[in-house]
Each structure stands twice: as C-alpha cells, then as structure tokens.
N, C-alpha and C positions, 0 to 999 in steps of 0.2 A: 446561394450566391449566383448559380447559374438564372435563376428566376429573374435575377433582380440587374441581370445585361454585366455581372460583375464576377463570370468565370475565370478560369487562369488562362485559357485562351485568348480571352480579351485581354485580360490586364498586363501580360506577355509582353505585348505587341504595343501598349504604352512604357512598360517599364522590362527590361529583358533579363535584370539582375534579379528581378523578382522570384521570393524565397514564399513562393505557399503554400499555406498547409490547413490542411481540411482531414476532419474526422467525420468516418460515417460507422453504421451501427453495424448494418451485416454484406460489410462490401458493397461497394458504391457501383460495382459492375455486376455485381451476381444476382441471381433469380430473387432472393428475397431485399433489395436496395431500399424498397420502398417501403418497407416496414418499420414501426414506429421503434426505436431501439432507449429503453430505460435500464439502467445500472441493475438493478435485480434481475428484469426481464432477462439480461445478457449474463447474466449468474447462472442461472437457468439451463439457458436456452447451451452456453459453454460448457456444462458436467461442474463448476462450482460448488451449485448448491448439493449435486451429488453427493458430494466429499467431506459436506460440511454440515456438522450437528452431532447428534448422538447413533449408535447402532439398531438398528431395527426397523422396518417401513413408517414412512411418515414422522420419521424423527428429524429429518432435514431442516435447517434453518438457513436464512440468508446471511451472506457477512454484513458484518454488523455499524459497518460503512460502505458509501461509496466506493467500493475498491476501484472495482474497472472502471468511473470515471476518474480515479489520479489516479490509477497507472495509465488508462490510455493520452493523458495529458505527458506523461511522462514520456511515456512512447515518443508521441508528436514534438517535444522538445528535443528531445536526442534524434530525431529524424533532421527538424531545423538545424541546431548545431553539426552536424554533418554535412547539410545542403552550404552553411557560410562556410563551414571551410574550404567545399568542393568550388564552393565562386570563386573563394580566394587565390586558385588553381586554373580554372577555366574563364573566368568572368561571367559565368553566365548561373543564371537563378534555374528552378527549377519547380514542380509542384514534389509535394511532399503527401502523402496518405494515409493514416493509421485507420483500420478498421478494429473497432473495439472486441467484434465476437473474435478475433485472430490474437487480442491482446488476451482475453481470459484464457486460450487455449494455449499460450503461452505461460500463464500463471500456472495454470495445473498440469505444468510439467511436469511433477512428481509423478501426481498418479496417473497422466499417461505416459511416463517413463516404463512405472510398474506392470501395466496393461499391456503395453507392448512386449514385455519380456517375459510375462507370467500366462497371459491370456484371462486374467482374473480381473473382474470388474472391480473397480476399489471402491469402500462403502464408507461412510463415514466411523469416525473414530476420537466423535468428542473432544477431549483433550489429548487423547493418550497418541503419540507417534506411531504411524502406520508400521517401522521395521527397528524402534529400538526402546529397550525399556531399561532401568526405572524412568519415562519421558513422560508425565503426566500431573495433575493436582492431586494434592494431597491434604488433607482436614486437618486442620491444627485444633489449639485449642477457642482459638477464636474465627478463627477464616481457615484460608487455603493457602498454600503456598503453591507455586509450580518450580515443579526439581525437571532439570533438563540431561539428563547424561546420554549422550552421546558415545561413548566410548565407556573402557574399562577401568583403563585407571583415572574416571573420574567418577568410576562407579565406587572403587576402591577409597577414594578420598570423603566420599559421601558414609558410606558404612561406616566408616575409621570416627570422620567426623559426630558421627550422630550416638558414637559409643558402643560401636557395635562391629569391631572388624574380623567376627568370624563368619559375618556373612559377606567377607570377600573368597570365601575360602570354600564354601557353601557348596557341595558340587551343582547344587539345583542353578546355580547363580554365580559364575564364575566365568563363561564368556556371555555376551550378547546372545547369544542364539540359544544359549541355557534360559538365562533370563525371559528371552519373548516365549520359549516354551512352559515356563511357569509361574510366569506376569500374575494370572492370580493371587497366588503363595504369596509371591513379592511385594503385591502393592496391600495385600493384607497386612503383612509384617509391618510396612511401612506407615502404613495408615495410623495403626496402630502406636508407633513409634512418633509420629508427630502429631497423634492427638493430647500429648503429656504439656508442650509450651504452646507458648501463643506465636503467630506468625513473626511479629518481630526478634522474638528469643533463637528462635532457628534461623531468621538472615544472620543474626548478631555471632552466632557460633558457623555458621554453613562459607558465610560468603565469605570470610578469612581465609576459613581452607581452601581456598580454589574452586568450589560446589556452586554449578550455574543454576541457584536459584532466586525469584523472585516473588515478591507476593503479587497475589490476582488484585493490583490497583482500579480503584474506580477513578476517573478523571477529577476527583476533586481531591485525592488522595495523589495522583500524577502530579500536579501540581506542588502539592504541598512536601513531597519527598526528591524531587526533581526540580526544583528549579531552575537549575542551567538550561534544560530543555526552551526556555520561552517565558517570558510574563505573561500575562491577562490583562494587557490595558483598556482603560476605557477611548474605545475608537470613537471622536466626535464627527456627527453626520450635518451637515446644514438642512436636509428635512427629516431627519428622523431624531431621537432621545439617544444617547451615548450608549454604545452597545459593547460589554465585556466580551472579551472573546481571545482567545491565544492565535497569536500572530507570532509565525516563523519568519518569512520573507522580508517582511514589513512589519517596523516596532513604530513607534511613536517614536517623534524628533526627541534627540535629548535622550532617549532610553539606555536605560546601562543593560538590556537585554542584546548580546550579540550573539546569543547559541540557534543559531540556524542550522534547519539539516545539512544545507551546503556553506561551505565555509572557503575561502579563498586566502592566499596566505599574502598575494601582493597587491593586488585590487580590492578592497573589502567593496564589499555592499552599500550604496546610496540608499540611505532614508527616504521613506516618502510618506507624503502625506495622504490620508483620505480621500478618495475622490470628493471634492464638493457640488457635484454636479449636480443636475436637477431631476425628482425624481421619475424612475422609469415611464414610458409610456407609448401604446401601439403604433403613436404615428412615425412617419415611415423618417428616421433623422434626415437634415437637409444636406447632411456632406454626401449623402448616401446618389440623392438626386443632381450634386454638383460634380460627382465625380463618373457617374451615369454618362451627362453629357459631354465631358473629360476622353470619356474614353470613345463614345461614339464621334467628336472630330479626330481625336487623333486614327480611327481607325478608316474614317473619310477621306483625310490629308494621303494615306498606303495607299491607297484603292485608287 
C-alpha cells in the first residue's frame, strides 16, 4: 500500500478517524520484513511444525490447514474491534498491526509455556497430549475414536463406562502422573478394550456417561453428523460454474442455516449475497488510481 501513495500516513491526513490494519509476515520493522511470508513457511520458521506430527526425526508434518492465516486474520479483527471502540472514546482512528510469525508464537504457547519451565525442547507427540493420558486415538473395531481425559474423575467415568472400573483403582493408573508414567500399559489395555465395537457403539455408550470422546471425522462425515455446524450450499458465481462449499459467515439468502461460530443474541447477521463481480485480474483497479489522486489534493490543500 505504501507503493501504491496509499500508506496510513497518507490516508490519516485525508480521513483521521481511520481505522487501518495491515498484516505483515515477519514484522514489518525488523531485519527479515522483506521476506516472502507463506502459512507453512511461518509454521516452520514459529516452532509449529516442531510440535506437530509423530515422535522421531523427520516425522514432522505441517498443520493440515491454513492455521496462521485465520488466526492471524483473527488477530487483526480483535485488533480493529478494539481500535472502534478506542475512536468511540477519543475520536480518533489509528493504524492497527499483526505480524503473523508473533501470531504462531502465540499459538504455541503451550510448548513454550513447557520450555520455559522445564528447559526441555518439546518434540512432537502425534496424537497423544504432551502432560495427560488416557488423551489419545484409540482403534476400534472399524476406525478410531479419540478419548480425551483431562482429569481423573473423567478418567474414572471412562473405565466405569467401558466395563472395566477396577482400572480406576489400578495403582499403575489412579492419578495423572501414574497414568503418563505408565501410558504404555494403558493405552495397551485400552486399545485392546476398544478394538471389540465399532466407533459408533463406544460414542453410543461413552458420551452418555460424561466421557469426552469423539470419532476421527472426515469432512464428509462433519457434515453428515453435524449439521448444525453450516450447510454446503451451492454458491452461484456470474463467471464461474456453482461451487459447493460450507459457508459460516455467509449462507445463501433464505437459508435456514444460522449456526455460525459467532452468534449474536440481539443483532443477528445480514445475509449476503456472492460477490457478482468480474473476474480477477492484474490491472491495477481504477478506484485504486481515483483515490491516489484523492489523497495527493487533499495533502496539496495541508501543505
């Protein structure tokens, strides 16, 4: 934007209530600015992909979305919403900043929570939770399920559950810190214990009792067990063929889909429709160059 005569210095000085906000990849003032910043590359380069995969060198995998681009989008929204309320208070706009590698360093708060208190570099650990177990997949008779226990007496609820509550009693497995010490044993016994049903037969008896588990859904199974989550509508484009896709923010007019991740109780959300606009293309848009000279009078008219 600064290229193109359309910095927040400039645009300041035509609008002062102005609220901008700009993302850069590795800090927009520090030694590496100019470096080309891509969502895995900034996986990477943050200790992410460190963390993430299975145990052993060269077992590391990328996440398996965009993460750090919607969290840093997220970021940059809770940055905006904070700059309108502060106009609302001062009258005045401000620029706004998120740097993306500051946003993944934020995400892997955990393990450097653990780093800093341990001195222990954290290595990946597939599925299973770095400091609590039973916390991991488990093979049923058709799929996996993932059991999440967190604490004791939801470890307690799980054993009880799955017909088995002398292993709450178990000395090997009786607090957390038994249990991570002989996590083996444990997820033997358990493996074992939920290879007998299929992954549906363990939600149908697990999740009654209070037991936080879930099956390993594929997004067309998301879908199909969830649909409060969102519809799949077919989004019509004026130059492209109708493209399915789940839409949170934005449903089709008329759609009885209103489970969005944010929800508002006295405002609801305005519907919108598809941009019909025309399709992309390098040249330079002409508000771009109307607003150019926009800002070079009015910064003529100061001077």
């Amino acid at each position: 934007m600064n290229r193109l005569g359309l910095g927040y210095d400039v645009l300041k000085t035509v609008n002062p209530r102005l609220i901008y906000a700009a993302v850069s990849g590795f800090d927009k003032d520090g030694p590496h600015a100019q470096r080309p910043a891509f969502d895995t590359l900034l996986q990477a380069a943050g200790g992410l992909i460190s963390v993430t995969g299975h145990p052993g060198p060269g077992n590391q995998v990328r996440v398996g979305v965009s993460i750090i681009d919607i969290c840093s989008a997220l970021y940059t929204l809770s940055g905006i919403t904070t700059a309108i309320a502060d106009r609302a208070r001062t009258g005045k706009g401000q620029r706004v900043d998120t740097t993306m590698l500051a946003v993944v360093a934020n995400v892997v708060e955990n393990p450097i929570s653990r780093f800093a208190s341990t001195g222990i570099i954290p290595e990946p650990q597939g599925l299973a939770h770095p400091v609590c177990a039973p916390f991991n997949a488990y093979t049923t008779k058709d799929g996996q399920i993932y059991v999440a226990i967190a604490n004791t007496s939801r470890y307690v609820a799980l054993v009880k559950a799955l017909g088995h509550p002398e292993l709450a009693t178990d000395p090997r497995f009786v607090g957390n810190e038994d249990r991570m010490k002989n996590k083996p044993v444990l997820e033997g016994i358990l493996n074992e214990l939920f290879s007998k049903q299929t992954t549906a037969q363990w939600e149908s008896v697990l999740i009654p009792g209070g037991v936080p588990v879930s099956a390993i859904n594929n997004v067309s199974q998301l879908r199909d067990q969830y649909p409060e989550v969102g519809q799949w509508p077919s989004v019509p484009h004026s130059h492209s063929n109708s493209i399915d896709r789940l839409l949170y923010i934005f449903t089709e007019p008329h759609s009885s889909c209103d489970h969005r991740p944010l929800q508002r109780s006295t405002t609801p959300w305005q519907e919108s429709k598809c941009w019909p606009g025309p399709p992309l293309t390098l040249a330079r848009p002409r508000w771009i160059s109307q607003f150019q000279r926009r800002c070079s009078a009015s910064t003529q008219r100061r001077s």
